[in-house]
Backbone as ProteinMPNN parsed JSONL, in Angstrom:
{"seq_chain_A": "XXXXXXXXXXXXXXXXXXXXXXXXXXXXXXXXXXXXXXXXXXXXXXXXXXXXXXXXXXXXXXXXXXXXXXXXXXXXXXXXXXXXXXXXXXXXXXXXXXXXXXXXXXXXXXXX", "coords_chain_A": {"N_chain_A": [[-15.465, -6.877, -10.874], [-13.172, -3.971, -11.517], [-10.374, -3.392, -13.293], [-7.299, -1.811, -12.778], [-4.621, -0.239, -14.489], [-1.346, 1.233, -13.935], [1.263, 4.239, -14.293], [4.466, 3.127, -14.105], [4.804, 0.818, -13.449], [2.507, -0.597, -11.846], [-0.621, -1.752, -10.517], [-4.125, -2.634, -10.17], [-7.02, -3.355, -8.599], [-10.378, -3.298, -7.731], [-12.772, -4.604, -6.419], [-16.303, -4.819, -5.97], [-17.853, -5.086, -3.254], [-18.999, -6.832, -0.065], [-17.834, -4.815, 2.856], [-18.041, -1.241, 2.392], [-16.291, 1.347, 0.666], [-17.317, 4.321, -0.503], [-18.321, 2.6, -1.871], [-16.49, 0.863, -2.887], [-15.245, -2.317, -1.671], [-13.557, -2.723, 0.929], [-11.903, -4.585, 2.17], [-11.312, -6.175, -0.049], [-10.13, -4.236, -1.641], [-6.88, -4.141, -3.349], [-3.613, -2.934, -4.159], [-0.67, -3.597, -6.432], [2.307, -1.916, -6.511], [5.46, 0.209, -6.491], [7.05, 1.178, -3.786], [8.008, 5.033, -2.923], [10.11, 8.016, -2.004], [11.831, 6.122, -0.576], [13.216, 5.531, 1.784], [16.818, 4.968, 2.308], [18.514, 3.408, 4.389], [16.447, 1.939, 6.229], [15.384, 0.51, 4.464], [17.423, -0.98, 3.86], [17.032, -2.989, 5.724], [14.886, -4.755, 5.08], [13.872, -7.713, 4.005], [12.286, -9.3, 0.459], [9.156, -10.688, 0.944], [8.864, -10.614, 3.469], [6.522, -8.492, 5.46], [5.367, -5.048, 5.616], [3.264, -2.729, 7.405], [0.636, -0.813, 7.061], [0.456, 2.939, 6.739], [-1.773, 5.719, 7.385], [-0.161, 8.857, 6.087], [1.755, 11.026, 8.311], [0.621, 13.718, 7.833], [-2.14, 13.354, 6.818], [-3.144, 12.906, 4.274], [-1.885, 11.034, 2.876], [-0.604, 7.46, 1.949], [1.767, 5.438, 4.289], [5.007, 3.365, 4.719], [5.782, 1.086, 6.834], [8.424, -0.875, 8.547], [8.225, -2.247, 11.259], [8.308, 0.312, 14.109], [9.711, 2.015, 11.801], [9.791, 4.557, 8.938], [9.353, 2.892, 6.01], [8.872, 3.915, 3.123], [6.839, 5.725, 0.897], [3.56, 5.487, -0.292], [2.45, 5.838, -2.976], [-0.417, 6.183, -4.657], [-3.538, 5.887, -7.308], [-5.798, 5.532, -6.015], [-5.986, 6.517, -3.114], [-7.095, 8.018, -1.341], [-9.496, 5.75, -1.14], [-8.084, 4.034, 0.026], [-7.164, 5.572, 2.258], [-10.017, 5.968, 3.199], [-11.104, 3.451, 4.107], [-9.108, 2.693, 5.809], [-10.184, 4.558, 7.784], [-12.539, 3.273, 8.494], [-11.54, 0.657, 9.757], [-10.28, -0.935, 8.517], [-7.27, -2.903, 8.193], [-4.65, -2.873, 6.874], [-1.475, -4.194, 4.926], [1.456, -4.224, 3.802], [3.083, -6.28, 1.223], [6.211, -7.555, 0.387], [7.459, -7.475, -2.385], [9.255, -7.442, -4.491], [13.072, -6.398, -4.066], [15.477, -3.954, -5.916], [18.459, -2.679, -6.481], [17.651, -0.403, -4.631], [14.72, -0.317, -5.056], [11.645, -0.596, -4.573], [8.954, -3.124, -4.327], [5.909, -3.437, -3.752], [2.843, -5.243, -2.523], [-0.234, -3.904, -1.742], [-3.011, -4.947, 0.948], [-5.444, -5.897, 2.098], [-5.806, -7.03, 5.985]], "CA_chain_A": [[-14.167, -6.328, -10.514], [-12.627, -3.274, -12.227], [-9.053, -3.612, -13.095], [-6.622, -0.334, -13.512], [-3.156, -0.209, -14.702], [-0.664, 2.758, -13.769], [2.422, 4.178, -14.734], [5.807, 2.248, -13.226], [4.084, -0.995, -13.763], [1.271, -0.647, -10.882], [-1.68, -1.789, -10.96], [-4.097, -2.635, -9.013], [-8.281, -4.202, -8.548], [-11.177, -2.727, -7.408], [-13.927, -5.19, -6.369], [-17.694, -3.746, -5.882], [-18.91, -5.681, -2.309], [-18.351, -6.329, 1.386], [-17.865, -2.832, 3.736], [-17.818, -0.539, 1.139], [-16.546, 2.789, 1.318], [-17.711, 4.552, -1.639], [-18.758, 1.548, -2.956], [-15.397, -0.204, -2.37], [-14.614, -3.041, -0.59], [-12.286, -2.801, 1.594], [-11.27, -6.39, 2.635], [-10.732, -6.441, -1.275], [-9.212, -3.524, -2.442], [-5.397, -4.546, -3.198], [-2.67, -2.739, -5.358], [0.659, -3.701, -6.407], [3.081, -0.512, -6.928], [6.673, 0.372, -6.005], [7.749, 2.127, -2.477], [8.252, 6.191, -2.916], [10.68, 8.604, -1.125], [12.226, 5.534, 0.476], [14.457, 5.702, 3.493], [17.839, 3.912, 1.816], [18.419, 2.207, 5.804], [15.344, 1.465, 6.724], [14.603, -0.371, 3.445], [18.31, -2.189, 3.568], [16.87, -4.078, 6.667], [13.811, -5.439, 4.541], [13.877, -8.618, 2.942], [11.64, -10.216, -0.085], [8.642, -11.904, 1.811], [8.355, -9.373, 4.656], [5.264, -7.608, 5.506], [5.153, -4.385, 6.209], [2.382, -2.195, 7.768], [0.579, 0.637, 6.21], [-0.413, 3.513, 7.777], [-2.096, 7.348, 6.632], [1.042, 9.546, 6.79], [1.582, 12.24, 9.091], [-0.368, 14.724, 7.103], [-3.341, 12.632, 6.928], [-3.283, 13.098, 3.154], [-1.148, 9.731, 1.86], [-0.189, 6.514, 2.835], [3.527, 4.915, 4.322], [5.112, 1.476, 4.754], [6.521, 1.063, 7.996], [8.784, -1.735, 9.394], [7.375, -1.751, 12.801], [8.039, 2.068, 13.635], [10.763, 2.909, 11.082], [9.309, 4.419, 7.886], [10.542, 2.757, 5.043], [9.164, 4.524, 1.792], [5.26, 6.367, 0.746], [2.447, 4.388, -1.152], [1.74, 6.822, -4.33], [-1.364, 5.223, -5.769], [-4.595, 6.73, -7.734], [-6.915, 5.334, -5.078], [-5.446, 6.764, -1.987], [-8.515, 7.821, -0.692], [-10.555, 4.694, -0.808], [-7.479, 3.406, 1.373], [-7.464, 6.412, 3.609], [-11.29, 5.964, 3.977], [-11.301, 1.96, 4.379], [-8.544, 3.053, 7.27], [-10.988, 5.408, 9.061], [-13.061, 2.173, 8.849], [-10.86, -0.312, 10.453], [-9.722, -1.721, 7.966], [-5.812, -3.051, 8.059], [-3.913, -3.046, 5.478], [-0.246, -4.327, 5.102], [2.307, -4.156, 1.833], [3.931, -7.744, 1.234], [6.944, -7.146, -0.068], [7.781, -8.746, -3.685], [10.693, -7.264, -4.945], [13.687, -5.48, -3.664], [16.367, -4.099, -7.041], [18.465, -1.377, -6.747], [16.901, 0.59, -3.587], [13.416, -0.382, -5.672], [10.685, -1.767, -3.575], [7.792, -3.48, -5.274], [5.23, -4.226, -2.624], [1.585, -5.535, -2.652], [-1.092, -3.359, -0.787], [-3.665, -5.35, 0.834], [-6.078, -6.109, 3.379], [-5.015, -7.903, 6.635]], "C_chain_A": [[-13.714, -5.413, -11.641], [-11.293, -3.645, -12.223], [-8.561, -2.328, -13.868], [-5.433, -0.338, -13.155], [-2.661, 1.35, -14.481], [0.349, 3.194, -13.875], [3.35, 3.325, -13.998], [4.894, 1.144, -13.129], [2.904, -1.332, -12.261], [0.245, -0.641, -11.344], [-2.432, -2.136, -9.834], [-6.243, -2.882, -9.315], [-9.139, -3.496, -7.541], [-12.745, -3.206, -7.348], [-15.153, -4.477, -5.429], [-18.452, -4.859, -4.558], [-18.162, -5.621, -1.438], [-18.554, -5.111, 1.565], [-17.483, -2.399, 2.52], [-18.084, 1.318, 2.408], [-16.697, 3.284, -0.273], [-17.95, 3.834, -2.521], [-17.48, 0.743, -3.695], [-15.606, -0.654, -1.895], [-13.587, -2.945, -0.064], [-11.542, -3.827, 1.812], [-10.495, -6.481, 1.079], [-9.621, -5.969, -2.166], [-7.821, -3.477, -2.374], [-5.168, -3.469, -4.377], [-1.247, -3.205, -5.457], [1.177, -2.379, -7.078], [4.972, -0.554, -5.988], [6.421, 1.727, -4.811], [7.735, 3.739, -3.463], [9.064, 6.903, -2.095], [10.916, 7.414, -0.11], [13.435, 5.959, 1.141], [15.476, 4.513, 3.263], [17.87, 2.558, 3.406], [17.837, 1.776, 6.379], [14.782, 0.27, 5.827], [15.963, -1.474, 3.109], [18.097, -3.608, 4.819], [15.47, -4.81, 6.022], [14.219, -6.273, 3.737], [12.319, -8.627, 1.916], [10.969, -11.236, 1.162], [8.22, -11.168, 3.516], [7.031, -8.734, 4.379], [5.104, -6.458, 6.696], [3.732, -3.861, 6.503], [2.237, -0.857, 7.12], [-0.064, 1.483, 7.147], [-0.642, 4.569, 7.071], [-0.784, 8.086, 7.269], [0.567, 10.935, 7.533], [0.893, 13.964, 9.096], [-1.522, 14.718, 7.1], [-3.685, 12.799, 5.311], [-2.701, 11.858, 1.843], [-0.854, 8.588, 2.936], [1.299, 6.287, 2.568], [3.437, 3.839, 4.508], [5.918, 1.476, 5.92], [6.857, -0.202, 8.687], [8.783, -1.713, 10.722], [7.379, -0.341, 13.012], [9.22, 2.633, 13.078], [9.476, 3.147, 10.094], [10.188, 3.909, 6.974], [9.907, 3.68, 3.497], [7.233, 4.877, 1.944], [4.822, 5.799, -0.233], [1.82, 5.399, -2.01], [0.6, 5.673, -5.105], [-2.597, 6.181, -5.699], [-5.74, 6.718, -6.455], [-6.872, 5.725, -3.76], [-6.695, 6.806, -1.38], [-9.432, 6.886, -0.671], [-9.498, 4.029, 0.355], [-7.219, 4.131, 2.552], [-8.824, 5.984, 4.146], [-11.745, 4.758, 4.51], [-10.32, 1.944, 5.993], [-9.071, 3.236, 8.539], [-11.966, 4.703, 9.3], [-12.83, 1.224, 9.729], [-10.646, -0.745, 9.926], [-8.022, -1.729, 7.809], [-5.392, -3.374, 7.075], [-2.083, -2.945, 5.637], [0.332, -4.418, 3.507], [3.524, -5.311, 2.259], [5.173, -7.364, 0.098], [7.698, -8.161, -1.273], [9.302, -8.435, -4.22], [11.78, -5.925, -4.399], [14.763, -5.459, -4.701], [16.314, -2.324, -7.321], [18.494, -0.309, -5.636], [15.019, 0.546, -4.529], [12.705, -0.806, -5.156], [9.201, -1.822, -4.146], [6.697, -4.37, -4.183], [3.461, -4.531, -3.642], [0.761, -5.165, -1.86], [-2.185, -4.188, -0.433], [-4.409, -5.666, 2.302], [-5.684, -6.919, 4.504], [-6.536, -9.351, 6.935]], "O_chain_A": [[-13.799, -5.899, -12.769], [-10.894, -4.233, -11.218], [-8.964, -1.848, -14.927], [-5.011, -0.405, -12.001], [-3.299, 2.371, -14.738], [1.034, 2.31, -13.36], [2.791, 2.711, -13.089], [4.286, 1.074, -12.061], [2.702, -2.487, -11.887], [-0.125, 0.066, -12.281], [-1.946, -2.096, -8.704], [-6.655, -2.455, -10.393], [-8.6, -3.107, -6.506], [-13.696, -2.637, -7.885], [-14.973, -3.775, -4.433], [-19.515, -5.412, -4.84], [-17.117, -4.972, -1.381], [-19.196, -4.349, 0.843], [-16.759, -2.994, 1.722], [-18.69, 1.891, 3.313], [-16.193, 2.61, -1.172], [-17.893, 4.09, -3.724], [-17.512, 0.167, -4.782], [-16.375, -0.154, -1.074], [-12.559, -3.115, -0.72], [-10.346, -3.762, 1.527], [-9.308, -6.794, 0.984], [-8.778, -6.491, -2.895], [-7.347, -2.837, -1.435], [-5.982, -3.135, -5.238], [-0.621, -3.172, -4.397], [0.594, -1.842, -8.02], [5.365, -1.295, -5.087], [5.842, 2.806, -4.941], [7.468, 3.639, -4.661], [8.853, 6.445, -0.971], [10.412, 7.475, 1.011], [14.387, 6.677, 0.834], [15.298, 3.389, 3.733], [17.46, 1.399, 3.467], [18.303, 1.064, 7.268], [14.028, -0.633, 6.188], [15.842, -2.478, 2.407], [18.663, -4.699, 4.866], [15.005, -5.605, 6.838], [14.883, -5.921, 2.761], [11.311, -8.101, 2.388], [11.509, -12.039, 1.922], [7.348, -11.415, 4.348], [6.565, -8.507, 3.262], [4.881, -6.561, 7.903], [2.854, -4.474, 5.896], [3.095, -0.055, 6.753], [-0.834, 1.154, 8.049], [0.067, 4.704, 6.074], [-0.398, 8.026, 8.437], [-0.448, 11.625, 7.437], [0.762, 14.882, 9.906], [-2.175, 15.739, 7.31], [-4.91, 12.811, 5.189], [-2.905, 11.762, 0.633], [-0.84, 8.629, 4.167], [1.977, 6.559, 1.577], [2.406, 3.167, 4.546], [6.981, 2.075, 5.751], [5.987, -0.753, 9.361], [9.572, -0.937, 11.261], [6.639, 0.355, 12.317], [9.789, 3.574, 13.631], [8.451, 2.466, 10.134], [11.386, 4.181, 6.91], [10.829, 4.087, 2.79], [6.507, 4.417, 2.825], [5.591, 5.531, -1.156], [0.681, 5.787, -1.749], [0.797, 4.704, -5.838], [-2.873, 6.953, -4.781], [-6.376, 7.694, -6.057], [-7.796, 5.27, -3.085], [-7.298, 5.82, -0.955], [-10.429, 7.245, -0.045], [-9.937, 3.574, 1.411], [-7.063, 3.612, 3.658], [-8.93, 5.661, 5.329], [-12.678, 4.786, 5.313], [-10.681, 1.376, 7.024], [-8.883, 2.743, 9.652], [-12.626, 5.091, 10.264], [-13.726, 0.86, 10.491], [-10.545, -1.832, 10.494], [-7.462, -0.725, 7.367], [-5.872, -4.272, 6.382], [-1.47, -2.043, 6.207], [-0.24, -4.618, 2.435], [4.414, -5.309, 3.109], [4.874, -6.892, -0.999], [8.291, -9.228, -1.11], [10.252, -9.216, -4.275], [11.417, -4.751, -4.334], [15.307, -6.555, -4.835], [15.56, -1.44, -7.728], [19.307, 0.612, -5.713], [14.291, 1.535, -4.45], [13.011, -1.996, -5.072], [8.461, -0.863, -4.366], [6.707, -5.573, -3.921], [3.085, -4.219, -4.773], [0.677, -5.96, -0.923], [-2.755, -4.473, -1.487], [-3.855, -5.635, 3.402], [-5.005, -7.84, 4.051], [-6.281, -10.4, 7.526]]}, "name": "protein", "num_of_chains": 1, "seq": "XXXXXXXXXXXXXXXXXXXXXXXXXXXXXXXXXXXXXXXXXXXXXXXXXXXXXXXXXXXXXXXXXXXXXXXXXXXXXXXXXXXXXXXXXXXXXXXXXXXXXXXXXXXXXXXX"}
């Protein structure tokens, strides 16, 4: 397992087996990071302990967090593309939601 830290206190694991997309796992590959460009009312109906859904945004270039179909905020992380390409796999991936402080949202990216 690689492990890589990132600014705003994200970080985030990078184990080498299972479906591999570039020699990722997918099932494995998790990050924790904070929400982006969130949506203040979309993210005041989210509790701590919720799990949202991730999806490639409308660009096809990043990922979002979406409480069923609101968006609530965009998933800035180094690895985007191993989670775009684990996507175009089938792989699901949801963001568990750890901390809300502020309008701050501190989720956990991870396989379903």
């Amino acid at each position: 397992i690689r492990s890589y830290m990132t600014g705003g206190g994200s970080g985030f694991s990078v184990p080498y087996f299972g479906r591999k997309s570039k020699g990722v796992s997918c099932e494995l590959l998790s990050v924790v990071t904070t929400l982006t460009n969130v949506d203040a009312s979309a993210l005041a109906k989210v509790k701590v302990g919720d799990v949202l859904s991730v999806r490639i945004n409308a660009t096809g270039d990043g990922l979002s967090a979406y409480d069923g179909k609101e968006l609530v905020g965009d998933i800035v992380i180094p690895e985007k593309d191993d989670f775009i390409r684990c996507i175009k796999l089938q792989t699901i991936y949801v963001a568990d939601v750890l901390s809300i402080n502020k309008g701050v949202c501190k989720v956990k990216v991870r396989a379903l």
